[in-house]
DOFIPA-752974 format. One record per residue (C-alpha): x, y, z; residue in three letters; residue number from 1. Coordinates in Angstrom, 2 decimals. Layout:
BEGIN
@x X | y Y | z Z | aa ALA | i NUM
...
This chain:
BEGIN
@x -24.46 | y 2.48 | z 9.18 | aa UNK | i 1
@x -22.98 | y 5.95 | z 8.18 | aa UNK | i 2
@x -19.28 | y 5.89 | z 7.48 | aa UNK | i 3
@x -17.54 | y 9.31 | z 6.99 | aa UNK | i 4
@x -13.68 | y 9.77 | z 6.12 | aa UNK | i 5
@x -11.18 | y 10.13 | z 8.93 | aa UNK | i 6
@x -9.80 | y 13.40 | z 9.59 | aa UNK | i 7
@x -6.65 | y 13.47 | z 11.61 | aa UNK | i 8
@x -4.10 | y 10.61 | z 11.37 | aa UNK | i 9
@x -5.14 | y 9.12 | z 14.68 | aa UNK | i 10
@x -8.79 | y 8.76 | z 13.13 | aa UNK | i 11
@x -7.07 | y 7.00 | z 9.56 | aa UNK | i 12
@x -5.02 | y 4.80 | z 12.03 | aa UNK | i 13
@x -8.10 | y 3.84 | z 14.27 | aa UNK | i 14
@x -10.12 | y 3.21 | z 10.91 | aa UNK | i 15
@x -7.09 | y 0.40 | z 9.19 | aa UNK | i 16
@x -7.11 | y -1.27 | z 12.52 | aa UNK | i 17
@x -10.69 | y -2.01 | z 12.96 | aa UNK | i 18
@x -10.86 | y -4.88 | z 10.58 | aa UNK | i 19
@x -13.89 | y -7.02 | z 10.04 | aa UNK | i 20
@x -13.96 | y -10.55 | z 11.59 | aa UNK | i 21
@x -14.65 | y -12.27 | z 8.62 | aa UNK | i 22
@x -11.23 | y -10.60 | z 7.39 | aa UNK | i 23
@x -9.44 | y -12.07 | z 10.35 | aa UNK | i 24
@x -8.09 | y -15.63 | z 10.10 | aa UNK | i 25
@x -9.65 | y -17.92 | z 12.15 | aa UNK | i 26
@x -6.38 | y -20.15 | z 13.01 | aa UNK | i 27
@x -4.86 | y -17.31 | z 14.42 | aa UNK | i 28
@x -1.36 | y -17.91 | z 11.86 | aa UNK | i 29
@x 0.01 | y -15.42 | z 10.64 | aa UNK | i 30
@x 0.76 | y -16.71 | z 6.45 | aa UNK | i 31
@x 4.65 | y -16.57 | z 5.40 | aa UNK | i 32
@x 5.70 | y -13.99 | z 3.85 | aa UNK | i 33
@x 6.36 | y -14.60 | z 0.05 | aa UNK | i 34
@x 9.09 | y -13.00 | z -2.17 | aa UNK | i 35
@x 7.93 | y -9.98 | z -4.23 | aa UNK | i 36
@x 8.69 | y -9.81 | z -7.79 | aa UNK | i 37
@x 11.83 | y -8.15 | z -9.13 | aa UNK | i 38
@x 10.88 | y -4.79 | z -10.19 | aa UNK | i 39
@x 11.81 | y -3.56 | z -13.33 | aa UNK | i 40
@x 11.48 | y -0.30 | z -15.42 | aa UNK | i 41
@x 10.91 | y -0.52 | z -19.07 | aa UNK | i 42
@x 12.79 | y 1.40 | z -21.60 | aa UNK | i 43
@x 9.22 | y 3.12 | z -22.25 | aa UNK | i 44
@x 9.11 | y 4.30 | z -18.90 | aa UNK | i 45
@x 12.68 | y 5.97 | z -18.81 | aa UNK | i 46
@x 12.23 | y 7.64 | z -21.89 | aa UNK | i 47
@x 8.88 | y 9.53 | z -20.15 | aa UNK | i 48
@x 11.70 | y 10.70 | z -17.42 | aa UNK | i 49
@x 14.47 | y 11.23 | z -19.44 | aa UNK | i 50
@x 14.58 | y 14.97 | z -19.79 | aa UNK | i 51
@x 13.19 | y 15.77 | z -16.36 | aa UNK | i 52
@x 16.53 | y 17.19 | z -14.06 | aa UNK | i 53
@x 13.80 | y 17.22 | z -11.47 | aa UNK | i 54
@x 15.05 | y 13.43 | z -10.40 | aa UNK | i 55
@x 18.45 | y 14.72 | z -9.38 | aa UNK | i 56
@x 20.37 | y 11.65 | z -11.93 | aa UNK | i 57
């Protein structure tokens, strides 16, 4: 089987919906949704930014 990248957006979308049976669950349920972690930015990653008017702060 050849697979080639998509092309237009329509192609991309056609391509994520296609997925594999042994990716689908075989009940049918849909899992719960879980809660994300809280996202934090470290004091490291400010201080890469800090300078850069670019961000608009």
């Amino acid at each position: 089987m050849t697979s080639t990248e998509p092309s237009t957006m329509a192609e991309l979308i056609r391509d994520c919906a296609d997925l594999p049976e042994s990716l689908l669950a075989s009940s049918g349920v849909v899992p719960q949704q879980r809660a994300a972690a809280p996202w934090q930015v470290s004091d490291a990653n400010t201080a890469q930014v800090r300078d850069m008017d670019d961000y608009g702060c």
